[in-house]
C-alpha positions as CSV (number, residue, x, y, z in Angstrom):
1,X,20.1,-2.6,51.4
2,X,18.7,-6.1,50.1
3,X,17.5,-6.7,46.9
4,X,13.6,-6.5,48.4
5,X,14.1,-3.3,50.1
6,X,15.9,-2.1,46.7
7,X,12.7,-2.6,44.6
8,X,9.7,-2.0,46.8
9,X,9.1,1.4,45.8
10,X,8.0,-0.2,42.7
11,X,5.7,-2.8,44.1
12,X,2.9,-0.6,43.6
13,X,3.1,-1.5,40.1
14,X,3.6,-5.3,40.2
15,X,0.6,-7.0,39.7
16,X,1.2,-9.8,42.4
17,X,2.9,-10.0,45.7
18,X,6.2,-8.0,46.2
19,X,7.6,-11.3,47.8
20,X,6.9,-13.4,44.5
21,X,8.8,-11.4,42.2
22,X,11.9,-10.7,44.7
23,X,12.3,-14.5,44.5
24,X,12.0,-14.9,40.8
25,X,14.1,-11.9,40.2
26,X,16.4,-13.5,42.3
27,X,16.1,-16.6,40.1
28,X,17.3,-14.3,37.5
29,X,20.0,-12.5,39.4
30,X,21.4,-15.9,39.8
31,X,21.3,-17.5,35.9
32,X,22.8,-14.1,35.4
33,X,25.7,-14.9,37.5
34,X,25.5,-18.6,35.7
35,X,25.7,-17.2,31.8
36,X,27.6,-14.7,32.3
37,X,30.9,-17.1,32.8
38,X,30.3,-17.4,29.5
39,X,28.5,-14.9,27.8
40,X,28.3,-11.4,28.4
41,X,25.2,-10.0,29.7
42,X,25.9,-7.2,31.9
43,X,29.4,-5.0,32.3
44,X,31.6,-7.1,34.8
45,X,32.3,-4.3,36.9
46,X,28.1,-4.2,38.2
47,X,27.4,-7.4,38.3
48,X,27.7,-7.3,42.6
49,X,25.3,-4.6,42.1
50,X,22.5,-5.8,39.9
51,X,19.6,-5.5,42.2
52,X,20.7,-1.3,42.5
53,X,22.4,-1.2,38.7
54,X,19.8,-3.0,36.7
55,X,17.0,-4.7,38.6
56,X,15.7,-1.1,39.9
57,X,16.6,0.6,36.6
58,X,14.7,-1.1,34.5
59,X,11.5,-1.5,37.3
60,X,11.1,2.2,37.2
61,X,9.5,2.1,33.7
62,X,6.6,0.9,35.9
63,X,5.6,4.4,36.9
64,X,5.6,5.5,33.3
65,X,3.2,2.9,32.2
66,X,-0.8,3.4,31.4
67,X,-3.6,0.9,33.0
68,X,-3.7,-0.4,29.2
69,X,-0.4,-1.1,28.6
70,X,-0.8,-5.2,27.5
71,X,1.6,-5.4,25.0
72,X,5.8,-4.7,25.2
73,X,8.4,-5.0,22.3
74,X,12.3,-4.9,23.8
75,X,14.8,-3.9,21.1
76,X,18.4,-5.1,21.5
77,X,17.4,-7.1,24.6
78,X,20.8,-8.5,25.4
79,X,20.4,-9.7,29.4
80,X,17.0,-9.2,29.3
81,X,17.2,-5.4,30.9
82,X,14.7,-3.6,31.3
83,X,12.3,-6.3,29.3
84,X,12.6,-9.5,31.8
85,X,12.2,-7.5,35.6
86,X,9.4,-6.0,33.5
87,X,8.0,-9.2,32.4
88,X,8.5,-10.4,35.7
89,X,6.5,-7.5,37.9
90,X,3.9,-7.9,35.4
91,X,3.6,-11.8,35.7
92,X,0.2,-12.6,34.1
93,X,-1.6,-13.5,31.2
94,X,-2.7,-10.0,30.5
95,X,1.0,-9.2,29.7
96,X,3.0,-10.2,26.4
97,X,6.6,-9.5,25.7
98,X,8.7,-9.4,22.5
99,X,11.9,-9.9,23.1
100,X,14.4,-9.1,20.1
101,X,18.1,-9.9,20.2
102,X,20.0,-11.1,17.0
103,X,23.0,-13.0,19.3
104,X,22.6,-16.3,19.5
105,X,23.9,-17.3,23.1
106,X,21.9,-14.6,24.6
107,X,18.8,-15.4,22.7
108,X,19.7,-18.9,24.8
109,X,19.6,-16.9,27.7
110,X,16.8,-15.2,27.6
111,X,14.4,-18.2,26.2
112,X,16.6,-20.1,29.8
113,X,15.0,-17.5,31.7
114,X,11.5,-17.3,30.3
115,X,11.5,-20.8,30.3
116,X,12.3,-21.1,34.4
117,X,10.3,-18.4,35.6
118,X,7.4,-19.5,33.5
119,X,7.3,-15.7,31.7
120,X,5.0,-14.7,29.0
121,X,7.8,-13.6,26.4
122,X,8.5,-14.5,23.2
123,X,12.5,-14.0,21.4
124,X,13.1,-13.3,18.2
125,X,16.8,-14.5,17.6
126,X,17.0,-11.5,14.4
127,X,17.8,-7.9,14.4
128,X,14.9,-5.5,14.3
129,X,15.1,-5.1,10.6
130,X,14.7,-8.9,9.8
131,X,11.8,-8.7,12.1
132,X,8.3,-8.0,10.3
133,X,6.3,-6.0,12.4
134,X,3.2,-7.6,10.8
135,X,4.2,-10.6,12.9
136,X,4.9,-9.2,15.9
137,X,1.6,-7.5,18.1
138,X,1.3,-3.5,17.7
139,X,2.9,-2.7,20.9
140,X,1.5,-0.7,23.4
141,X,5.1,0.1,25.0
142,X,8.8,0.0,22.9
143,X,11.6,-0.7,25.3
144,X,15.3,-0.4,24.7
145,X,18.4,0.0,27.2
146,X,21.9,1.0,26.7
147,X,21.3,0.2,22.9
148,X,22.2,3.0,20.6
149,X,22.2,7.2,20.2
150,X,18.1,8.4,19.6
151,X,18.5,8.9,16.0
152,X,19.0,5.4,15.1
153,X,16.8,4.1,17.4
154,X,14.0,6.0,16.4
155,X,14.5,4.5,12.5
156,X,14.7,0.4,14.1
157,X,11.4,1.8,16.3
158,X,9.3,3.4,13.3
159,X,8.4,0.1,11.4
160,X,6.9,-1.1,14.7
161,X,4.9,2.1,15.8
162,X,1.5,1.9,16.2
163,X,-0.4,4.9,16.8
164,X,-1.3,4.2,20.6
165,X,2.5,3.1,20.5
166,X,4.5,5.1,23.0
167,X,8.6,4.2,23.7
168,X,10.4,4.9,27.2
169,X,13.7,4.3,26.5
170,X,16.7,4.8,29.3
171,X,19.2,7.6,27.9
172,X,22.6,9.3,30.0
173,X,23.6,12.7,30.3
174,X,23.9,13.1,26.6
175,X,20.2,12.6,26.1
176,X,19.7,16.4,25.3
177,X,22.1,16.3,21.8
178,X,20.4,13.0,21.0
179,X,17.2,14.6,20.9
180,X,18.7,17.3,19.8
181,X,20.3,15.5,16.5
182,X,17.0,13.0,16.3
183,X,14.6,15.8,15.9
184,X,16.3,16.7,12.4
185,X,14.6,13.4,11.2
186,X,12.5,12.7,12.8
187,X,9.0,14.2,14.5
188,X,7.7,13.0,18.1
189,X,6.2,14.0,21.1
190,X,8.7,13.9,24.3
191,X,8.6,13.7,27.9
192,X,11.8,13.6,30.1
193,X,11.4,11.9,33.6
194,X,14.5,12.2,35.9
195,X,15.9,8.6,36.8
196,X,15.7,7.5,40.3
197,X,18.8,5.2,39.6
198,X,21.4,7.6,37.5
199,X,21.5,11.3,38.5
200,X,22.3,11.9,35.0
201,X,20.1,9.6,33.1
202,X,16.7,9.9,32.1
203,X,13.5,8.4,30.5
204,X,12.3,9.5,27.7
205,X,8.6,8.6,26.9
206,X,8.3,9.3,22.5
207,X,4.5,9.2,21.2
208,X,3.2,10.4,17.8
209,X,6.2,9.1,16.1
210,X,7.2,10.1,12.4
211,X,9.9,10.9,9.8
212,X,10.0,14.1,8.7
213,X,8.4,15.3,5.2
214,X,11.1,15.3,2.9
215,X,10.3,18.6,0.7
């Protein structure tokens, strides 16, 4: 299957021509290739497959999204997955992505990227905690892939929840304990959608976000 065939289910979503982003996520695919003789983005052993791996995995957010959905904040960006396909599909002025990832040579990469394919993203070379949310537009959508267990990511998330906020964050087969272990900290409103990449991974969709009352 070729990388266009592998993403057209989600050109419903995009908000140009399916033909446009295929070539800038190829663009991509290949400055991937580039960097990562140098710097790794992606696990070694998927890089042949990014188009199925990681290109399709992170498009399927799409479908989760809301008609308002303007403004995205990526935690632990790393590559650029699922922030830059996103940022890609979504190519317009309407559309503003934060990008935050404290190592430096993939900060490089991802502002190499942005830069090329003429994205609306901004990158924030700091981890989440350095970053004041004050600064950064209330997002609409929190993003985050392969970064850590539920728990933790729901305290790096908090500081930057608004209340329209809403996170869909890729989680494996363990995603039942995380939520599991989270929900002794923390409050939230949950909705598990099957992945159409993994047959054991999920998306979780959080809303209403909140610690726990201490009593």
């Amino acid at each position: 299957m070729s990388g266009r065939e592998t993403i057209a289910p989600y050109a419903p979503c995009f908000t140009r021509p399916l033909d446009q982003v295929a070539a800038d996520l190829e663009s991509y695919a290949q400055l991937l290739v580039k960097w990562q003789a140098v710097q790794n983005l992606v696990s070694r052993e998927t890089l042949g497959e990014v188009w199925s791996r990681h290109f399709a995995d992170s498009l399927q957010v799409l479908k989760l999204l809301k008609e308002g959905d303007r403004a995205f904040l990526d935690l632990g960006s790393g590559g650029g997955l699922p922030a830059l396909p996103l940022a890609i599909a979504l190519k317009s002025p309407n559309h503003h992505f934060t990008l935050i990832e404290p190592n430096g040579r993939k900060v490089s990469f991802l502002r190499a990227v942005a830069r090329e394919l003429g994205l609306i993203v901004t990158v924030e070379g700091r981890r989440s905690d350095q970053v004041d949310s004050r600064e950064t537009p209330a997002p609409d959508v929190i993003t985050s892939r392969a970064l850590a267990a539920l728990p933790t990511l729901c305290g790096w998330m908090k500081p930057f929840f608004a209340p329209k906020t809403r996170a869909i964050l890729h989680k494996g087969r363990e995603h039942g304990e995380e939520l599991m272990e989270a929900a002794t900290h923390w409050d939230y409103d949950v909705v598990v959608t099957s992945s159409d990449i993994d047959p054991s991974g999920v998306l979780l969709t959080l809303s209403n976000l909140r610690a726990k009352s201490v009593s």
